[in-house]
C-alpha positions as CSV (number, residue, x, y, z in Angstrom):
1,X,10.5,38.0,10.8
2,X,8.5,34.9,11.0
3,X,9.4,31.9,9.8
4,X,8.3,28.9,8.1
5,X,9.5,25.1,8.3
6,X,9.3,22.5,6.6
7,X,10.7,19.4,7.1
8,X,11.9,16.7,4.0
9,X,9.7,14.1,3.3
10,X,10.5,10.5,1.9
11,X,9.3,11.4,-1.4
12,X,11.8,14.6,-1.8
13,X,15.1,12.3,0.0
14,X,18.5,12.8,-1.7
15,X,16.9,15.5,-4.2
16,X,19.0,18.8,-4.8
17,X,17.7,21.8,-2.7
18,X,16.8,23.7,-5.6
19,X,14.6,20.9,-7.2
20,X,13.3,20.9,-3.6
21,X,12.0,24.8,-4.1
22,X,11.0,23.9,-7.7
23,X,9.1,20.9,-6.3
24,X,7.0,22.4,-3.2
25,X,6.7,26.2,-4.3
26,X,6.6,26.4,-7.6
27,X,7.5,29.8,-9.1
28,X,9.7,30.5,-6.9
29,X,13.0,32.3,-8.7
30,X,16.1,31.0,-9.4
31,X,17.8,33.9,-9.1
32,X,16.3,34.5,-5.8
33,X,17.0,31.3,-4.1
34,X,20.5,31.7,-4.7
35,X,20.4,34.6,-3.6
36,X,18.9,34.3,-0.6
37,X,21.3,31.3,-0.3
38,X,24.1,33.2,0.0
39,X,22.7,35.9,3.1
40,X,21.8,33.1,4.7
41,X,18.1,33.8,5.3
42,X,16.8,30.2,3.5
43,X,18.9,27.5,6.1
44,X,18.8,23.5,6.3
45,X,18.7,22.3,9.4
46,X,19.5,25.7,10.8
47,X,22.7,25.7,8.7
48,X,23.7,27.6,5.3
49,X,23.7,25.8,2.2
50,X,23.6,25.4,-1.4
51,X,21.3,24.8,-4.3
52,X,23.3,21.8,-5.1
53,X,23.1,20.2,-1.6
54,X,21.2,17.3,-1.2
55,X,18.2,17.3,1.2
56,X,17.3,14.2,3.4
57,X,14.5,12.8,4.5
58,X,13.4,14.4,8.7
59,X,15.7,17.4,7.3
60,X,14.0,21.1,8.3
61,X,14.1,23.7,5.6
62,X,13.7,27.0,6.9
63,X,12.4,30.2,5.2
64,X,11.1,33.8,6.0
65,X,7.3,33.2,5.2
66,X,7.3,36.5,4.0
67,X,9.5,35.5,0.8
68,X,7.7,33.2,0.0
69,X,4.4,35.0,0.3
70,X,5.6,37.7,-2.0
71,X,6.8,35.2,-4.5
72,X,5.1,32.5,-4.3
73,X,1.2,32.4,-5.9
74,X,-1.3,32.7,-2.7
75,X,-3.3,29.5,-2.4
76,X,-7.0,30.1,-2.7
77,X,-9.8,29.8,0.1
78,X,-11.2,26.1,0.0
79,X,-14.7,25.8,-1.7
80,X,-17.7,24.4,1.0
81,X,-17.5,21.2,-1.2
82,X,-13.5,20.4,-0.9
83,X,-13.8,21.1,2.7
84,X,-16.6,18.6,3.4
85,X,-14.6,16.1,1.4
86,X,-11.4,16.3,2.7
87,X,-12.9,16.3,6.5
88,X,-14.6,12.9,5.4
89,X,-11.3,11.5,4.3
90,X,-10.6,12.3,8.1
91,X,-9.5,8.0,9.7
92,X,-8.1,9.6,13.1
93,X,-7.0,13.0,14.7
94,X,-6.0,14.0,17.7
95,X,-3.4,16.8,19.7
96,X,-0.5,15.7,17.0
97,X,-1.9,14.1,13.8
98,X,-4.1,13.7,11.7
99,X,-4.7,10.7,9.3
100,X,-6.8,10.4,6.2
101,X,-7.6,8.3,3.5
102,X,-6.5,9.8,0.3
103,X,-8.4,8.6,-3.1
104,X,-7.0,7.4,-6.0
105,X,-6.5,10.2,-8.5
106,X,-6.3,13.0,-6.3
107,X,-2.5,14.9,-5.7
108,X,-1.0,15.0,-2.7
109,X,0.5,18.5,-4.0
110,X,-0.1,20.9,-6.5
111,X,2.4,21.1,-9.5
112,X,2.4,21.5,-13.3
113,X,-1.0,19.8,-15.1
114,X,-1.9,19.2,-11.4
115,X,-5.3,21.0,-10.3
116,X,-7.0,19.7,-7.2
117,X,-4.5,18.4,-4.3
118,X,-4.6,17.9,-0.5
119,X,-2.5,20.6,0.0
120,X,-4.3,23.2,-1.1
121,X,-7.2,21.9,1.2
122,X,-5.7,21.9,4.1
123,X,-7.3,24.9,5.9
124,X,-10.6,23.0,6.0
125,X,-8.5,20.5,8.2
126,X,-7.6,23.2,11.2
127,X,-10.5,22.3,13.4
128,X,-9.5,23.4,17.1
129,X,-5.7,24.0,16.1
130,X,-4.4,27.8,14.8
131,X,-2.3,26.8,11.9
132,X,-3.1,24.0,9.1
133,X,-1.9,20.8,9.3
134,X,1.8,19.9,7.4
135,X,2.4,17.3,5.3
136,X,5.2,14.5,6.4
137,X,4.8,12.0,3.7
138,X,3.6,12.0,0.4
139,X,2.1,9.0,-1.5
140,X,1.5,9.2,-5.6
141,X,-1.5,10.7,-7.4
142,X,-2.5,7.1,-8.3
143,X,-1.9,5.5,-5.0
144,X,-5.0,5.4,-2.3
145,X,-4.7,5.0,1.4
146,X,-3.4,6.4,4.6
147,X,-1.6,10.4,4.6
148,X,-0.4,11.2,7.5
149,X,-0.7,15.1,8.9
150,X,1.6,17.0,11.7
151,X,-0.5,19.8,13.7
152,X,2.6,21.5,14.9
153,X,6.1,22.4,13.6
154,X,7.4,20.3,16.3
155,X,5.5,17.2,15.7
156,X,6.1,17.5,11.9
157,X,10.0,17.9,12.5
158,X,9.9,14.6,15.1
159,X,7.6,12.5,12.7
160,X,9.6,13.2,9.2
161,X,12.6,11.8,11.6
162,X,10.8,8.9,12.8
163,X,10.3,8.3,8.7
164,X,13.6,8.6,7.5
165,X,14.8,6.2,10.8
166,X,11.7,3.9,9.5
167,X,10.5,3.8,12.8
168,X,7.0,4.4,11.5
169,X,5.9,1.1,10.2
170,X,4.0,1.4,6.5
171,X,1.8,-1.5,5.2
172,X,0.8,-1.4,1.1
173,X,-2.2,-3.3,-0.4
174,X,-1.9,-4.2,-4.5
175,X,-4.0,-6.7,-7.0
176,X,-1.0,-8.0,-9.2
177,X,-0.7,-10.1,-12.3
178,X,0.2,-13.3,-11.7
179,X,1.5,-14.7,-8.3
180,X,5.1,-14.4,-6.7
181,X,7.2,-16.8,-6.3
182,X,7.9,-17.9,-3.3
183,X,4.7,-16.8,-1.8
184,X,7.0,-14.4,0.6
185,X,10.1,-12.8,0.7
186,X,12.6,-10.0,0.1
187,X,12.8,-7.6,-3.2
188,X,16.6,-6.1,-2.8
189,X,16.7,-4.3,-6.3
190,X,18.8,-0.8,-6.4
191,X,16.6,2.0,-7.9
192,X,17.7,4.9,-10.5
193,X,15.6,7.8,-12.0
194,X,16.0,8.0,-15.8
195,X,15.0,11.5,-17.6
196,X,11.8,12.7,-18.1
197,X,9.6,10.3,-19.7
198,X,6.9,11.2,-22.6
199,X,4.3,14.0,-20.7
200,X,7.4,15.6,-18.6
201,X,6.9,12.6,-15.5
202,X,10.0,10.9,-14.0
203,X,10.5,7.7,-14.3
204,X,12.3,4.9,-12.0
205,X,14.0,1.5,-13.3
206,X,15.7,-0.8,-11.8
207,X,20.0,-0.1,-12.0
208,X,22.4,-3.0,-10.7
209,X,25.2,-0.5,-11.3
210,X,24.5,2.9,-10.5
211,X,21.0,3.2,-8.5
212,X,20.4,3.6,-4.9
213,X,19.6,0.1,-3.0
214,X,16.4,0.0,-2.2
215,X,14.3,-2.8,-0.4
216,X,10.5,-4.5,-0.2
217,X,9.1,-6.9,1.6
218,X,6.2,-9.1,-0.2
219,X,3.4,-11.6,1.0
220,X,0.6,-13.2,-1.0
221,X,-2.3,-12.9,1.2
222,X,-5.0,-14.4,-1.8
223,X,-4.6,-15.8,-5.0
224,X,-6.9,-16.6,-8.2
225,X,-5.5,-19.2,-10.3
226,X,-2.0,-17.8,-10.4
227,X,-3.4,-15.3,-12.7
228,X,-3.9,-12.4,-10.1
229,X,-2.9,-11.9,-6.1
230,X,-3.8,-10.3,-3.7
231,X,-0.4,-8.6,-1.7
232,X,1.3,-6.8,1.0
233,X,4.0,-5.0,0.8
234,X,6.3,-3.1,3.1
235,X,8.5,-0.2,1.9
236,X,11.8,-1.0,3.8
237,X,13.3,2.0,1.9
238,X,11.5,5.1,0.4
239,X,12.1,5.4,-3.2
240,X,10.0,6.9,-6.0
241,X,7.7,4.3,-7.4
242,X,9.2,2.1,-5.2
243,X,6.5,-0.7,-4.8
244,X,5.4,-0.1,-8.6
245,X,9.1,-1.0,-10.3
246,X,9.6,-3.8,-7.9
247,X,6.7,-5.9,-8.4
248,X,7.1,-5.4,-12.5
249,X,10.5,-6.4,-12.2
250,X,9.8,-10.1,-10.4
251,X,7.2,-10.1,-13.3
252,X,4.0,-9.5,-11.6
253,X,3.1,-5.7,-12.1
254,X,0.2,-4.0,-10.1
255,X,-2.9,-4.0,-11.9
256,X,-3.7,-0.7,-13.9
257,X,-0.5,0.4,-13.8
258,X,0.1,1.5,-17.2
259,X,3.9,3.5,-16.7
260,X,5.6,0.5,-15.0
261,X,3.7,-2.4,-16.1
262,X,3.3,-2.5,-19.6
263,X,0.3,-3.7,-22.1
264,X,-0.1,-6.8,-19.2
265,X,-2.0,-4.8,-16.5
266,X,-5.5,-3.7,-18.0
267,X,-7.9,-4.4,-15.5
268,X,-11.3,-4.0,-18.0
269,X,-11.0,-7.9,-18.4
270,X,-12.9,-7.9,-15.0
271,X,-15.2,-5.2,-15.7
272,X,-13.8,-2.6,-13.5
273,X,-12.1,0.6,-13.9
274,X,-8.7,0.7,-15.5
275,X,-6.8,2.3,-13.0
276,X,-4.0,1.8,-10.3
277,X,-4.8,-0.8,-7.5
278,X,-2.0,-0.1,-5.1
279,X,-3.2,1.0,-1.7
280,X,-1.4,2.7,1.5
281,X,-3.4,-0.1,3.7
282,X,-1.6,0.4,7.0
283,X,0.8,3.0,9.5
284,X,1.6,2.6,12.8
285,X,3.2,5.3,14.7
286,X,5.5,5.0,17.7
287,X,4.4,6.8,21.2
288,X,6.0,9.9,21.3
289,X,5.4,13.3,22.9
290,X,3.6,11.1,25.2
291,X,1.2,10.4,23.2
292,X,0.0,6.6,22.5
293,X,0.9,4.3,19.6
294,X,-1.3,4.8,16.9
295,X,-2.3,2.3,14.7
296,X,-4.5,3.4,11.8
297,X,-6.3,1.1,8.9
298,X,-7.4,2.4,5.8
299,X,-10.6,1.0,4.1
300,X,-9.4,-0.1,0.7
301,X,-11.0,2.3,-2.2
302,X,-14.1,1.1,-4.4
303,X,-12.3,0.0,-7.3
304,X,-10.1,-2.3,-5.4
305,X,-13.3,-3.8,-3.8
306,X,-14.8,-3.9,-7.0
307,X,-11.9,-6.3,-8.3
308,X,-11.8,-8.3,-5.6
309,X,-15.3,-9.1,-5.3
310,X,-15.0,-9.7,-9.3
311,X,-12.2,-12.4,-9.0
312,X,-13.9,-13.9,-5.6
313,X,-10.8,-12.8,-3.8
314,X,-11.6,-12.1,-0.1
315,X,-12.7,-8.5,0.4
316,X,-12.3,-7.5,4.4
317,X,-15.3,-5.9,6.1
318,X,-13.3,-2.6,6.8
């Protein structure tokens, strides 16, 4: 019986391993998993466990494909036009990875009110290789920038490890409102996830007494007047919305970001499009499997440019 793993990425750390299934393939039975659970045949880490266990991040989840083939919706072929967009997305690929530049407004998976998603265009992202690439890492709907693929099993197993030791370095480009205070630092706020919010989407805010810690670095690279900057920021810890909460709570939310930043953040004022400008600018990748370090920059999206030529901040050439 063949099988199929997948290893846990940040986004799905510390999430129960039935909200995992829920999560990655929807439709899949309740009833089922449990019971599946119990002979043994679904396995974390090549152990037995629970619905209720908690998965973590580099952790492999292991499945007969054949289950989930027969319970799980098939994925249909990719149209001639989705494959000759995803392969432009395409920043670098070789033996192990791949890396592309995902657009703002397009899902990393599929999932309720979710149409068109990476995932289900992976095929067209084979090339010389037998099976589709797997995803490691997710980044939100809203968010542009750098994905990162595995090719293999094994390369996808190392790399969601070398994520959840943060030995894969991640570099995040956002327009905020206003300018922070000092210019650099350290955002140590503890994260929680509230209930679903209005439209069925989770939600994050910041908890001093029960949420996880969670940690960002911050830089102004350009400023306008206090009134906008240009910033970097680096994840030290993976949490949902991370980058979004922080910067609204230290009062400077990220332009076009309606969920976390309030009435504050429209961005029509400078005659662009309304919408999120946080962007996955950076990744560097260890060597491993003797490979080279790979170090991969990802052209910011047009709106982004857009704003920044509109408020004469410095736009890079790539």
């Amino acid at each position: 019986m063949n099988q199929k793993d997948t290893p846990v990425t940040d986004e799905d750390n510390d999430i129960r391993l039935d909200r995992w299934f829920k999560r990655n393939y929807e439709g899949f039975p309740h009833s089922l998993l449990e019971k599946h659970l119990r002979k043994g045949l679904i396995r974390v880490d090549g152990k037995k466990a629970k619905t209720s266990d908690r998965v973590q991040t580099g952790q492999v989840i292991t499945c007969p494909e054949v289950m989930l083939e027969t319970k799980v919706k098939p994925k249909r072929p990719v149209s001639e036009s989705d494959a000759a967009d995803i392969q432009k997305m395409v920043l670098y690929k070789d033996a192990n990875i791949i890396v592309i530049n995902k657009p703002q407004g397009l899902a990393v998976q599929g999932g309720t009110k979710v149409g068109k998603n990476i995932d289900d265009m992976l095929d067209a992202l084979k090339f010389d290789a037998k099976d589709r690439p797997k995803l490691i890492h997710r980044i939100d709907r809203d968010t542009s920038g750098a994905l990162v693929l595995a090719r293999t099993a094994k390369v996808a197993a190392l790399l969601g490890k070398g994520f959840a030791g943060k030995q894969i370095d991640k570099t995040y480009w956002a327009l905020v409102n206003g300018s922070p205070l000092p210019t650099e630092g350290l955002i140590d706020l503890p994260l929680n996830k509230l209930a679903k919010s209005e439209g069925g989407r989770e939600q994050v805010t910041v908890d001093e007494d029960e949420g996880k810690f969670a940690k960002t670095e911050y830089r102004v690279l350009d400023t306008l007047a206090r009134k906008f900057a240009h910033v970097e920021l680096k994840p030290l810890t993976g949490r949902m919305h991370q980058l979004r909460v922080h910067m609204a709570a230290i009062d400077c939310p990220i332009v076009g970001d309606h969920k976390y930043g309030g009435s504050n953040v429209d961005a029509e004022a400078l005659g662009v499009e309304n919408i999120l400008h946080l962007h996955a600018r950076r990744i560097v990748i260890p060597a491993m499997l003797g490979a080279k370090a790979v170090d991969i920059t990802a052209p910011l999206p047009p709106h982004m440019v857009q704003s920044f030529k509109a408020l004469g901040l410095h736009v890079p050439k790539k």
